[in-house]
N, C-alpha and C positions, 0 to 999 in steps of 0.2 A: 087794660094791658092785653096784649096778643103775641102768640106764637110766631116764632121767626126758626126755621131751618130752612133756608131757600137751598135749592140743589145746584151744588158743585163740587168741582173738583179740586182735592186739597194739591197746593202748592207745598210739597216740604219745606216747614219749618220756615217760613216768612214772619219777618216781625209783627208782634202783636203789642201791645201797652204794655207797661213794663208794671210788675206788679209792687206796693210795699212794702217792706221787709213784716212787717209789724201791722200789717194789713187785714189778719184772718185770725180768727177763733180756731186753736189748733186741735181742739174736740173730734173734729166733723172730717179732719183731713183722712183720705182716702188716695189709694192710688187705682187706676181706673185702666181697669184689662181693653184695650181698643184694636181695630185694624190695622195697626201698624207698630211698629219699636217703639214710637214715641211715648214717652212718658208724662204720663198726666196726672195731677190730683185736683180733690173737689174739698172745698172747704166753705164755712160759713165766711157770708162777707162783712163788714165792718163799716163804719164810715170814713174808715182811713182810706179805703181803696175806692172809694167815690171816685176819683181822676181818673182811676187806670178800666173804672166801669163806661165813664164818661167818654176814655179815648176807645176803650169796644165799640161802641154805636159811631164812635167819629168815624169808622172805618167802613162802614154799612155802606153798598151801594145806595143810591136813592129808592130804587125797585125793594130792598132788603130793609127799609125806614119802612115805605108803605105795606109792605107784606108783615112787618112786625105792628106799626099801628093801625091799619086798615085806612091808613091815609098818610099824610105827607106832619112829621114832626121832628122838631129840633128838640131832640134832651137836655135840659140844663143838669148841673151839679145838683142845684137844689131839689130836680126831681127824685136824681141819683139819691142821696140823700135819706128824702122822706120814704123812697121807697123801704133802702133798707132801715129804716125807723118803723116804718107802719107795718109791715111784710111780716107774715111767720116765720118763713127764711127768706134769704137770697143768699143764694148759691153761686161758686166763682170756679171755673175751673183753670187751674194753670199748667204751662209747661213751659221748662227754661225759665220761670222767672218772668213767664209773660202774662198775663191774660187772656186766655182766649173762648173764653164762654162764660154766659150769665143764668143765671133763672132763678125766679120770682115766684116767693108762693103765696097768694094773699089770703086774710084774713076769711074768705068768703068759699076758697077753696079755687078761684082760678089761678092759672101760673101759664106764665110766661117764659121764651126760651132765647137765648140768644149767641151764633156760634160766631167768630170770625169766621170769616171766607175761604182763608187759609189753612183752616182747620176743620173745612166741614166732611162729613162722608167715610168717618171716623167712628164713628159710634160715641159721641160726647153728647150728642144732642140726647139720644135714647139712654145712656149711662143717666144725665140730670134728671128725664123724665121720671126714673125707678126711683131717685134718692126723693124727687118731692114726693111721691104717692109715698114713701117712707115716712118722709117728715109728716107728711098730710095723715096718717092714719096715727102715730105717734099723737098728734095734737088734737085726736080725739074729732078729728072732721071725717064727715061718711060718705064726701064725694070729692073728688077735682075734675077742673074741666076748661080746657083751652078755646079759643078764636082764632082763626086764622081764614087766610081766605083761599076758594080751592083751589088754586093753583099750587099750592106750597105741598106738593107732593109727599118729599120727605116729613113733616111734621104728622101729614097724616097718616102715612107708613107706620110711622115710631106709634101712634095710635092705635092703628090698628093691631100690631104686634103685639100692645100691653094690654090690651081688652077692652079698649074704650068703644064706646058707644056712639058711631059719628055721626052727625046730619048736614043736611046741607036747605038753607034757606036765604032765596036769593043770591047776592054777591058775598055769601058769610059760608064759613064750613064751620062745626063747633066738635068735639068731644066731650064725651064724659063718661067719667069712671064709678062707679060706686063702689067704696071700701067697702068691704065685705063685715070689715073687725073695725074697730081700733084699742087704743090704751084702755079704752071706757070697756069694753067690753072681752078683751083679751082673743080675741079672733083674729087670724093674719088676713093681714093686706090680698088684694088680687094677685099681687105678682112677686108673694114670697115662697 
C-alpha cells in the first residue's frame, strides 16, 4: 500500500460517499482543527463502511489510483475489507456525513493515506498522519513508514513537517519515522 495526497485545490463541500450510520467504533472519534469552518472527525473504521471506503477510491483521478498504488488498480470490497480485517487501524475521516478520507496502518508499520479531491489542502491528510504515528507508537511499533512516488509533493511535505526521514530511489520516494517510545516502554511518540 502507498501514500496518496496528490495536490489540489479544495472545491467546498462537493459530495463525497455518504458514510454508515453505524459504520465507526465511537472510541476514536475526534473532531479535527483544519484550514477551513468545516467540520471534520476521524474515527476507526469498520467493515460496515467498506462501500463508502470503496466509493473514496471510486472518486480517485486515474493519476490519484497510480500515485496511491505506484501503478494502475482497481479496489474491490473485498480488498476494502481485508484491509480493515488485517490492518492495526484504518482510519475514516468524515464531514456532513460523507467520507472523505482514509488511512491504513499496517501490521509492519507502513500506512497509507487517502483524501478525496475535494477535500484536499486542508490539513486532513497531516491530521491522519499524527493519529497513525499515535496508533503506531500505542501498538508498541518503533517505526512507520510510507511509499509514494516523488512527484506527490504534499505527502512529502506532511513528511517532512512530522520528522520523517525521506529518500528517494529511483521512480519511489519512501519515509520513515522512528518512534522514539512506545506503550512498551512509556516514552512519547516524535510528535507529541
Amino acid at each position: 500500500t502507498f501514500s496518496n495526497w496528490s495536490h489540489a485545490h479544495p472545491h467546498a463541500l462537493e459530495s463525497g460517499p455518504t458514510v454508515p450510520q453505524n459504520g465507526y467504533q465511537d472510541d476514536l472519534s475526534r473532531s479535527v482543527p483544519l484550514r477551513s469552518d468545516m467540520g471534520v472527525s476521524i474515527r476507526r473504521a469498520t467493515v460496515e463502511c467498506a462501500q463508502a471506503i470503496l466509493e473514496l477510491y471510486s472518486s480517485l483521478s486515474l493519476e490519484d489510483v497510480y500515485t496511491r498504488f505506484l501503478g494502475f488498480h482497481k479496489v474491490t470490497q473485498e480488498e476494502v475489507v481485508h484491509t480493515i480485517e488485517s490492518c492495526i487501524s484504518v482510519l475514516v475521516a468524515e464531514s456532513d456525513g460523507k467520507l472523505i478520507a482514509e488511512a491504513s496502518l499496517h501490521p509492519d508499520g507502513e500506512f497509507s493515506i487517502v483524501v478525496h479531491p475535494s477535500y484536499r489542502s486542508l490539513g486532513i491528510g497531516a491530521h491522519l498522519v499524527r493519529r497513525i504515528i499515535e496508533t503506531a507508537s500505542q501498538s508498541g511499533l518503533r517505526e512507520v513508514h510510507f511509499h509514494t512516488l516523488p512527484s506527490n509533493l504534499p505527502m512529502l511535505r506532511i513528511g517532512e513537517r512530522l520528522g520523517f526521514s525521506l529518500s528517494f530511489l529511483g521512480g519511489e520516494a519512501s519515509g520513515s519515522l522512528f518512534l522514539e517510545g512506545s506503550r512498551q516502554t512509556g516514552v512519547r511518540t516524535a510528535t507529541q
